[in-house]
Steps between C-alpha positions, in 0.01 A plus 500: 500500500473751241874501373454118480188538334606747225767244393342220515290677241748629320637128471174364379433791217901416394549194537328334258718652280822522641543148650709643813390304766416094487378533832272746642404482869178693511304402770795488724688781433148686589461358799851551609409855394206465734773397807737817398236720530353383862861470583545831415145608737620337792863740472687199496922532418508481110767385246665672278282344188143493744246439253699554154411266245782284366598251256670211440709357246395095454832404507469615890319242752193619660353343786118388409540637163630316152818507401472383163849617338306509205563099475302239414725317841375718737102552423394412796790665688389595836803596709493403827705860610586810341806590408716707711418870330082396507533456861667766568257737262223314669626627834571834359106528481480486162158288294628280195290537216581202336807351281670602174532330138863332408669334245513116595698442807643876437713380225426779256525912444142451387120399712385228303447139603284183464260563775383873488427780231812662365588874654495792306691783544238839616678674272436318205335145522656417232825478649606315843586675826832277535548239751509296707369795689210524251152551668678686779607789259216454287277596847708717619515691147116529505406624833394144616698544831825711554679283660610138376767275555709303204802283503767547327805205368627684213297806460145407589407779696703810298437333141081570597526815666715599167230431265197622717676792594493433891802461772654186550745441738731195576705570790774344627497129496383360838350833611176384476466149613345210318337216643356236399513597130866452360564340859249186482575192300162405554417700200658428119595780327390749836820366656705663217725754474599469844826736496357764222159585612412804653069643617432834473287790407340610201304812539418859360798687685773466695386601858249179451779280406680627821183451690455129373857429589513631859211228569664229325873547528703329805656214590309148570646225624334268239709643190849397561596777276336824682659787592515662848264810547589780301721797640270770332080542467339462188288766513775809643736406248293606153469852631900563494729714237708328255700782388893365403448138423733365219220295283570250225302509178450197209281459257599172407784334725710541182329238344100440554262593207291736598158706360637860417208651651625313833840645407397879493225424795739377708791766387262779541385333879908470605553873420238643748737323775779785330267782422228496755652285819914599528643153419760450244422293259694317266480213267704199564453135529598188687613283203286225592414342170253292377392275790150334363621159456667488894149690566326177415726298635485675825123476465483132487777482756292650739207298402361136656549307207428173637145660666465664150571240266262267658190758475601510122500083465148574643412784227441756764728746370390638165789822431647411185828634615477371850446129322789541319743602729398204757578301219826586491799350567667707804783389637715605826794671307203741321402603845825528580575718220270758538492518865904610466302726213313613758795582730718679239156720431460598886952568553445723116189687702661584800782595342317782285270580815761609661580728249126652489211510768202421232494375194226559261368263158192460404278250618402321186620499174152590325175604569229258579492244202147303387301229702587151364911589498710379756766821393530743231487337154739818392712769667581768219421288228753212656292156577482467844439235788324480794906537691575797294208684695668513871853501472510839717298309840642130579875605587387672743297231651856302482696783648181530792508924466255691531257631186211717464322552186344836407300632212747655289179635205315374262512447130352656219281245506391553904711198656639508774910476530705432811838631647696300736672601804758254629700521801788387666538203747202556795444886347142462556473817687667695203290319220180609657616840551623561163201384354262734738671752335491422166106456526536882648640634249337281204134408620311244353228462781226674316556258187173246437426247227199610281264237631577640825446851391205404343351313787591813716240710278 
């Protein structure tokens, strides 16, 4: 009752500023509080999350609770089930505190939409915290919860924890199981990116990403595309040496613009892998290219059009962008084009995983950029687009790897700036590990916004 309590009132002194959460589930996340603790009197067998407050991404159905997608569709959204990973959190013990601001439908690095106030980033409101994974790092970033759960179709999850200096992590695709968002046709735009989405964790530090994922990872028989139970434990892995990997380092994939304070961030991050941690470290590239129009392409492949299209005849979607590209001609031979884009990507990745056992970029190619942009307007004085922004996070949602992002330090001017650590085919185990270490030897934990601080006393 009293950890539920002090966030729920940390939530309502922040909120009103940040935007994180479109739903907050006061009353009942205080009485479930009330249940945890009388469970807890009685000496009845706990889960691993008993009484730990938790929340939600709105892209993520919750039983009894909106999910709004932040869409003018789905207002009145009331899911009759939760999706797989609430369920299984729910059974873990743990008390939802409510649901987190997106971008509409989760098209978008950014949290605003037509039905809720626009999230700002704790570090500076006038900047976003990414997206889609907006309120969820937003919360997380300001001490409204530890633990959260994003989604993440081309860098949703690691884009936010980037710019809110948090840890995202994407494992492999079909570790976690989805079910029935991405899996439910019943739901436009929800039932999208059916072979790139991955749910995962966005939290402070790695052990609580491990701890989210050993509740939520595992095969279900309702996602065609999970993975049998993993060989290794979440939580024993993160503790382990790393000594003698061969790592990968690029600052740009030989082409990307990027912020040169990301550049030396992320430079500076990669060499405490060589001069702290053992690991050789090298820089070298897969020679993937520029890959943002099949990116879009793959997007809308993935996408129900026909469910889509006929919410926009209706004017229920509103993203500029997302308008657009409905309106668009797309034929089979696009699709078919970048999904052999696709493959070539995934044979060039294996190929140079097999060569390395990490491989290190960083996680965005700029710091957090103003509210009311969809992507940088520049990167080093070049005009930039919303595509340039992510070109380090998608493949990788192609190629299904694993991905963790981790605070790499923060610019002059205090933001936040994230280093990737990408693994090879079903390297979950290694991912995790490598970044427990890095957070050892680079810690980040005792970090807090100024409003926090502030609030703190």
């Amino acid at each position: 009752m009293e950890v539920v309590g002090a966030v729920l009132e940390r939530i309502h002194a922040l909120d009103p500023t940040l935007h994180a959460f479109c739903t907050i589930a006061d009353s009942q996340a205080r009485a479930d509080a009330l249940a945890a603790e009388a469970a807890i009197m009685r000496g009845d067998l706990l889960g691993p999350l008993h009484g730990v407050p938790v929340s939600i991404k709105d892209l993520i159905c919750t039983k009894g609770m909106p999910t709004v997608a932040g869409s003018k569709a789905y207002q009145d959204l009331g899911p009759d089930e939760d999706d797989i990973v609430v369920e299984r959190l729910r059974q873990a013990g743990a008390i939802i505190l409510g649901k987190t601001n997106v971008p509409e439908m989760g098209y978008g690095g950014v949290g605003q939409n037509d039905v809720f106030p626009v999230t700002r980033n704790p570090w500076n409101l006038d900047m976003t915290p990414g997206g889609s994974s907006a309120g969820s790092a937003a919360a997380v970033a300001a001490g409204m919860g530890a633990l959260t759960l994003g989604s993440d179709g081309a860098g949703s999850i690691r884009g936010p924890a980037s710019f809110c200096g948090l840890v995202g992590v994407k494992a492999s695709f079909g570790r976690v199981p989805l079910y029935p968002g991405c899996r439910d046709p019943r739901y436009p735009g929800l039932s999208s990116f059916e072979s790139l989405e991955h749910i995962g964790p966005i939290t402070r530090t790695v052990e609580d990403a491990a701890l989210l994922l050993s509740v939520i990872a595992g095969p279900d028989d309702r996602d065609r595309h999970s993975l049998p139970e993993a060989n290794f434990d979440w939580l024993t892995v993160i503790g382990q040496d790393i000594k003698g990997l061969k790592i990968a380092y690029s600052a740009d994939l030989g082409y990307a613009k990027v912020d040169g304070e990301v550049r030396d961030l992320t430079a500076k991050a990669a060499s405490v892998f060589a001069d702290q941690l053992g690991c050789e470290v090298v820089e070298d590239h897969p020679d993937l290219g520029d890959l943002s129009d099949a990116f879009l392409t793959m997007i809308f492949r993935d996408s129900d059009l026909r469910g889509m299209r006929d919410l926009a005849a209706k004017g229920l979607i509103g993203l500029p962008g997302l308008v657009y590209a409905l309106a668009q001609p797309w034929t089979a031979e696009a699709f078919t084009d970048a999904a052999m884009t696709r493959q070539e990507v995934s044979n060039k990745m294996w190929r140079f995983m097999r060569r390395y056992d990490l491989f290190l970029t960083p996680t965005v190619s700029t710091p957090a950029f103003e509210i009311g942009l969809y992507g940088p307007a520049t990167i080093e004085g070049q005009p930039a687009g919303p595509r340039d922004g992510s070109p380090f996070t998608f493949p990788f949602n192609w190629t299904g790897q694993p991905a963790v992002s981790v605070p790499a330090g923060w610019t002059k001017a205090g933001l936040p700036v994230g280093l990737q650590i990408i693994g090879g085919h079903l390297a979950d185990a290694l991912v995790m590990r490598s970044a427990a270490a890095y957070e050892a030897a680079n810690p980040w934990q005792d970090r807090w916004p100024a409003l926090v601080a502030d609030l703190a006393g």
